[in-house]
C-alpha positions in Angstrom: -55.8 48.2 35.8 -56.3 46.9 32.4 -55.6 43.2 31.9 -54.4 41.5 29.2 -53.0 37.8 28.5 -50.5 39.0 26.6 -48.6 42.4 25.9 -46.4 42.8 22.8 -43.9 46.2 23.3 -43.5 47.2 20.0 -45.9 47.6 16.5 -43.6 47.0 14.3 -42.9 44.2 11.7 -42.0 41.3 14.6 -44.8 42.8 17.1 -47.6 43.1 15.3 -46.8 39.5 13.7 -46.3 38.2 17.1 -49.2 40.3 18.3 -51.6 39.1 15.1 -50.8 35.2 15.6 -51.1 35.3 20.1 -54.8 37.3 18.9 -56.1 34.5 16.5 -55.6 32.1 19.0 -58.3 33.3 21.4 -55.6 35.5 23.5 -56.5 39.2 24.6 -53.5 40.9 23.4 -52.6 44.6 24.0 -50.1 46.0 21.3 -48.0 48.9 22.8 -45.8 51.7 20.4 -44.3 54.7 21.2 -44.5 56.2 18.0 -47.2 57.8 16.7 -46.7 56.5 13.4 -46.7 53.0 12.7 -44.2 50.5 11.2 -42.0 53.3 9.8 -39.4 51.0 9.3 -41.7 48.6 7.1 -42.6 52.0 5.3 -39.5 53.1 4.2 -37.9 49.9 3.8 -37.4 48.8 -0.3 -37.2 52.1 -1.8 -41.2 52.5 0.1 -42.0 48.9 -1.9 -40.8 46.8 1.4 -38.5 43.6 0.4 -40.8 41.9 2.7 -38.4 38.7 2.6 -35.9 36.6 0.6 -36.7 33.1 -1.2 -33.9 32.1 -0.1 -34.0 32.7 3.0 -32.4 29.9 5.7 -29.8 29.8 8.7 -26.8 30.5 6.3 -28.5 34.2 5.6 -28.1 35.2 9.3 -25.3 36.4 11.9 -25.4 35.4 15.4 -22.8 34.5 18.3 -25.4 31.3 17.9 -25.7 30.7 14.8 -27.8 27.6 15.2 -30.7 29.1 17.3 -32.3 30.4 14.4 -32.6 27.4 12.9 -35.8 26.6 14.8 -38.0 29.4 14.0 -37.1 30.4 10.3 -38.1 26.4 9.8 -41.4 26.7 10.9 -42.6 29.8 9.5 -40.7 29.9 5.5 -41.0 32.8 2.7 -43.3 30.7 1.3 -45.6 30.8 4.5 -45.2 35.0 4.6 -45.9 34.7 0.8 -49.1 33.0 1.2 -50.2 35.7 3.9 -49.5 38.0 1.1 -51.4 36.0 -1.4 -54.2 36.0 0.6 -54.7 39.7 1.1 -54.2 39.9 -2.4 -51.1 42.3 -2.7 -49.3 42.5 -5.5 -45.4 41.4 -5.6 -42.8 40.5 -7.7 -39.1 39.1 -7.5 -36.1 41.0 -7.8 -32.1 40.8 -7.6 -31.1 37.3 -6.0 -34.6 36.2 -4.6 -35.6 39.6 -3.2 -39.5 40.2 -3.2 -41.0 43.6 -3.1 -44.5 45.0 -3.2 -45.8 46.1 -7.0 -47.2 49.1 -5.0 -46.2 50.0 -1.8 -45.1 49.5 1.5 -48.6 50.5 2.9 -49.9 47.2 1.9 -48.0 45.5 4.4 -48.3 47.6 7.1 -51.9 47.5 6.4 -52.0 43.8 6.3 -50.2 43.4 9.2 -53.3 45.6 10.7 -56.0 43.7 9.5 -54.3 40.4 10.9 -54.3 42.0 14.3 -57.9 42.7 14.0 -58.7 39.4 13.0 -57.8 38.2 16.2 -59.1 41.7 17.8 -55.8 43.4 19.0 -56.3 45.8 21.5 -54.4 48.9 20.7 -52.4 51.7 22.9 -50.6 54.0 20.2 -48.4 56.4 20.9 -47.8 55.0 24.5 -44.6 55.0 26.6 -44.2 52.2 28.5 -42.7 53.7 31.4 -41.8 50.9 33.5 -42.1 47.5 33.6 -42.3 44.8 37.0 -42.6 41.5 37.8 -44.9 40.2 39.6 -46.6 36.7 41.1 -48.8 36.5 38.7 -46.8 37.7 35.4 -45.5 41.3 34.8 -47.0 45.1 35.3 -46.3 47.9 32.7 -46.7 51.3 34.3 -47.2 53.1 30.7 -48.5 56.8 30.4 -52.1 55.5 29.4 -52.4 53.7 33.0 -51.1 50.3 34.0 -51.5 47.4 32.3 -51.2 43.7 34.0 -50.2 40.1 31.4 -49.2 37.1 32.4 -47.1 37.4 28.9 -45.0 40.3 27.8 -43.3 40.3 24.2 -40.4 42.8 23.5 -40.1 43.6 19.5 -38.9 47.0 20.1 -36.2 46.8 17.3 -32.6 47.8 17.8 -30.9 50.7 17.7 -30.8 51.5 13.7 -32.5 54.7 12.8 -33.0 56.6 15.4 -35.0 59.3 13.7 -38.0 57.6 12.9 -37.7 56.6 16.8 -35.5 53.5 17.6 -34.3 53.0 21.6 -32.5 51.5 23.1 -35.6 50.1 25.2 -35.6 46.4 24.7 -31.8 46.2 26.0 -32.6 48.2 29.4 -35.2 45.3 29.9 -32.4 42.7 29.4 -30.1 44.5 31.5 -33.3 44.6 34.6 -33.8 41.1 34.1 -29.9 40.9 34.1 -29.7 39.1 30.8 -26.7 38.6 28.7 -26.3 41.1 25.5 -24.2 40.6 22.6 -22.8 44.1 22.2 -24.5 46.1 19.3 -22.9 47.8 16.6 -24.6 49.6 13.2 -25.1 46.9 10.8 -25.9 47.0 6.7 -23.9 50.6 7.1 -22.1 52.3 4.7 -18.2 52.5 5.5 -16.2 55.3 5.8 -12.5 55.9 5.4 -10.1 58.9 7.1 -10.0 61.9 4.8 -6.5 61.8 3.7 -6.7 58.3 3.0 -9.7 59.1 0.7 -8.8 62.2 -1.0 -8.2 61.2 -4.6 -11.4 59.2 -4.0 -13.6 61.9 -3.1 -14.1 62.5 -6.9 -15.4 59.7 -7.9 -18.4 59.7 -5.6 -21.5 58.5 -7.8 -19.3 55.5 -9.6 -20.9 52.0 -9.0 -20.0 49.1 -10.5 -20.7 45.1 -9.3 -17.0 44.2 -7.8 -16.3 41.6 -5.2 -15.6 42.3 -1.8 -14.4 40.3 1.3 -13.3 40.8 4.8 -12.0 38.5 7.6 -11.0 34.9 7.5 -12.9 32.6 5.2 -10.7 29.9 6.2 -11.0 27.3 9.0 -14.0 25.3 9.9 -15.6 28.6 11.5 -14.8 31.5 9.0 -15.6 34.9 10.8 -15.5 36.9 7.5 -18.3 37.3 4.5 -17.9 37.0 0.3 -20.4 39.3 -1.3 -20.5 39.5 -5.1 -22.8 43.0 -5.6 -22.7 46.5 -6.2 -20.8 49.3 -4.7 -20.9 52.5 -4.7 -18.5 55.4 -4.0 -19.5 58.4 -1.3 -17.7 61.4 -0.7 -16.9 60.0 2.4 -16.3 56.3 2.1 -18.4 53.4 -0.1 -21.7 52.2 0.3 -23.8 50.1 -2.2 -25.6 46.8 -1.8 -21.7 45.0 -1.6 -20.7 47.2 1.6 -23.5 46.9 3.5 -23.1 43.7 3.2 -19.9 43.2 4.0 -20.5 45.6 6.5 -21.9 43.4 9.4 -18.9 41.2 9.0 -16.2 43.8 9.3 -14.5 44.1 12.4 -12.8 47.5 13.1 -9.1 47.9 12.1 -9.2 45.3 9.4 -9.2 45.3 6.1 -12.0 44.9 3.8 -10.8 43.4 0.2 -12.2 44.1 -3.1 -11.8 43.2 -6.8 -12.9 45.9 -9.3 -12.9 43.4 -12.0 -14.4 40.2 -10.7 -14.5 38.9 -14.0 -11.2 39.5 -15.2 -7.3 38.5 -14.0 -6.1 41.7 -14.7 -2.4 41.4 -14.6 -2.6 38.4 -16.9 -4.5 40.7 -19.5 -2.1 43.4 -19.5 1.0 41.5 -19.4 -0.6 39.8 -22.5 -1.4 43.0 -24.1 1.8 44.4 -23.9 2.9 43.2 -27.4 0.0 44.6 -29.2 -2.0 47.1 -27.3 -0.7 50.5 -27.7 -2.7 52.8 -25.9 -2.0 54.3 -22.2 -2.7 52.6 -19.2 -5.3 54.9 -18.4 -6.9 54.5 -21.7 -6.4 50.5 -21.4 -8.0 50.7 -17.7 -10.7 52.6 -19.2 -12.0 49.9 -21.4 -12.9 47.8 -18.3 -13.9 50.9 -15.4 -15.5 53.9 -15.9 -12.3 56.8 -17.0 -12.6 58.8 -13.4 -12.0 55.6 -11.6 -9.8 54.2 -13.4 -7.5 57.6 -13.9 -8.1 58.2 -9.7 -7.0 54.7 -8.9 -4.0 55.3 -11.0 -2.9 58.2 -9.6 -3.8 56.1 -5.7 -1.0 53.4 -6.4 1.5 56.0 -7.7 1.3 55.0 -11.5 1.3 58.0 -14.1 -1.7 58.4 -16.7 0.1 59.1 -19.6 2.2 55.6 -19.0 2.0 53.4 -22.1 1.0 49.9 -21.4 4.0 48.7 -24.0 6.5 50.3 -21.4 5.6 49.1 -18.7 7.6 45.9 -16.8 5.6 43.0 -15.7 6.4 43.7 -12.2 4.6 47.0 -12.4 1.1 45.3 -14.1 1.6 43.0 -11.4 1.5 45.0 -8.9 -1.7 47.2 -10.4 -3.6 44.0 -11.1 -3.2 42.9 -7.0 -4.1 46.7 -6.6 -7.5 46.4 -8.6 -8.1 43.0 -8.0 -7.2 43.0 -4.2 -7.9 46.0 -3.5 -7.0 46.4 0.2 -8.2 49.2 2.7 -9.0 49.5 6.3 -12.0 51.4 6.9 -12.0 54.3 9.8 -16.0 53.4 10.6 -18.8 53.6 9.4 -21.9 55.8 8.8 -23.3 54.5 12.0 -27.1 54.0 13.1 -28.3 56.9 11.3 -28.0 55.2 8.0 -27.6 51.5 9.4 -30.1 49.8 8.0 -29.9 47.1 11.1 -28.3 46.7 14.4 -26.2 43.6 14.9 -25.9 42.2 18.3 -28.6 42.4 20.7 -30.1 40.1 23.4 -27.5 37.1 24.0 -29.7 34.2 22.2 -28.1 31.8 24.5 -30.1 33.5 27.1 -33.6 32.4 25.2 -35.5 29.1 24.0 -34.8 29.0 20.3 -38.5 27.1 20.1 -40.3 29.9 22.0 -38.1 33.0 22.4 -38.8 33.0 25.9 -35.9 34.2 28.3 -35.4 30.7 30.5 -35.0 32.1 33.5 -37.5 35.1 33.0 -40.8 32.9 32.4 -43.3 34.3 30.3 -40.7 37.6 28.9 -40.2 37.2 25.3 -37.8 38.8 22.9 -38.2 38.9 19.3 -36.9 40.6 16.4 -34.2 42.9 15.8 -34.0 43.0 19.9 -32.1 39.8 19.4 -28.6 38.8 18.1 -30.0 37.8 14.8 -28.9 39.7 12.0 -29.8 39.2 8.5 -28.3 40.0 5.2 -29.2 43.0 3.2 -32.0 41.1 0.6 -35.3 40.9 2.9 -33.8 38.0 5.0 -34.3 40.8 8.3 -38.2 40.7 7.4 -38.2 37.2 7.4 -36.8 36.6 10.9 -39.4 39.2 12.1 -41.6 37.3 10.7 -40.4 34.2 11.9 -39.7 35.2 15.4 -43.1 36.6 16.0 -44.6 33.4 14.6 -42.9 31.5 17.4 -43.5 33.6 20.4 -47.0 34.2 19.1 -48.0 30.5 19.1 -45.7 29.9 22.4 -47.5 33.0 24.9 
């Protein structure tokens, strides 16, 4: 039996940090994957450039039943400590849209950084290897695996949630809660396109490929706990539903059967404008619309809230531009679902964080089983803020096994 004083389940980007920071500090750590291709998430992730984390990344970024455990971690390991890491293997980057950094070059670079931290502190590797079962024991834990067993005082579980299940996410890291009988927050598809009932969305089917920036809301933003989210960003129309960076996310704060909200002209009150315009605009209102959204849109939303196209804007009573400016600039619907894990770029929910140490990420009444990473009910933004708690949480479990 091989033995180890740690085991991280999971190579991607919270295991191998976790696995990289146990290794430098004189630990023997064995780093178990299934796959047989590493970090595919980090490899696709960014258009294959990997927004490897936010600037702005703190607490107010992330989505939890408890909000305030994160606090702990994401304050002792910052962007600007993942930035230095980056600086020091000399990759590339540069800052995009809202505080978003991405590689110049590739995704590979951080995969491949992430590699040579782990042999820095030699990581022993076993990938592709199924961890078939795992036990506790006097002494620590036993993982039966199809490579033999493998005995740690220590066992880390950064096996990701259930997003993507093509490039090979499980549901592995919950069956280990559920063993151990720990508490899970349940999990849902998170940064997810939405999608709406095809009757509903019929004279929207047309306009898939329009994006424009629009505001878009959902829940209650009132009260000293708001449970909805305020997204200022782009969105994008499918032939199924919307997508874009706004909806996913507003996605992970949508709760089925409600409405989400959005204004097609952020910028502009548009009732105010037409009602204004009436004396000396002559054009129709689909021509008048037209000046502010692209024609298609603004000729299928028309048509939507029962106005006709060839309506002049002169003719029309105040009551009427009323009610089309609440139509574009409150734009209510109720979304039927959503794309699901397939394209969710996250999973939201996970492990119950309550049942953890927010210093160590240790399950309190499991000593020495850690959970990290998507696994947990930490949910980021869209922007690089999920990278960051990988980062984050792999930091802390790596300096606590």
């Amino acid at each position: 039996m091989a033995k180890f004083d740690v085991a991280v389940i999971g190579a991607g980007a919270a295991g191998m940090m976790c696995a990289a920071t146990a290794a430098q500090r004189g630990l023997r750590v064995v780093l178990i994957d299934h796959a047989t291709k590493l970090a595919e998430k980090i490899r696709i992730s960014g258009g294959g450039r990997c927004n490897f984390t936010n600037v702005n990344a703190g607490p107010a970024n992330f989505l939890s039943e408890n909000p305030h455990f994160c606090k702990s971690a994401l304050s002792r390991y910052t962007p600007a400590d993942f930035v230095a890491l980056v600086k020091k293997h000399r990759i590339g980057y540069h800052e995009k849209h809202r505080g978003q950094l991405f590689c110049d070059d590739s995704a590979e670079q951080i995969i491949e950084m992430l590699k040579d931290e782990c042999a820095g502190g030699d990581v022993h590797w076993r990938m592709p290897c199924k961890v078939e079962s795992l036990e506790q024991t006097a002494e620590g834990f036993v993982l039966e695996t199809d490579s033999g067993s493998i005995e740690a005082p220590s066992v880390v579980i950064a096996t990701g949630g259930l997003s993507i299940p093509k490039i090979g996410a499980t549901d592995f890291g919950y069956r280990i809660a559920a063993q151990f009988d720990l508490r899970m927050v349940e999990p849902r598809p998170a940064l997810v396109p939405l999608t709406f009932d095809a009757e509903q969305w019929a004279p929207f089917v047309e306009m898939s490929g329009i994006a424009l920036e629009v505001d878009v809301e959902t829940g209650s933003l009132k009260g000293r706990n708001p449970t909805g989210g305020r997204f200022r960003e782009d969105l994008l129309f499918t032939h199924r539903g919307l997508s874009g960076p706004a909806i996913l996310q507003i996605s992970s704060y949508w709760q089925p059967g409600t409405p989400i909200v959005i204004n097609l002209l952020p910028e502009l009150d548009l009732a105010a404008t037409l009602i204004e315009g009436k004396g000396t605009i002559k054009k129709q209102l689909g021509n008048v619309l037209s000046q502010w959204l692209p024609a298609r849109l603004a000729e299928g939303l028309l048509l939507a809230h029962g106005f006709a196209l060839d309506a002049r804007l002169a003719d029309m009573p105040d009551a009427q531009l009323r009610k089309l400016g609440a139509a574009i600039n409150q734009w209510s619907l109720t979304p039927n679902g959503s794309e699901g894990y397939k394209k969710a770029e996250v999973t939201r929910g996970g492990i119950d964080t309550r049942e953890l140490s927010q210093q160590t990420m240790m399950a309190t009444k499991v000593p020495g089983l850690y959970f990290i990473g998507e696994a947990v009910d930490v949910t980021g933004w869209l922007g690089g803020y999920n990278f960051q708690w990988a980062w984050a949480s792999g930091v802390a479990a790596g300096l606590a096994v």
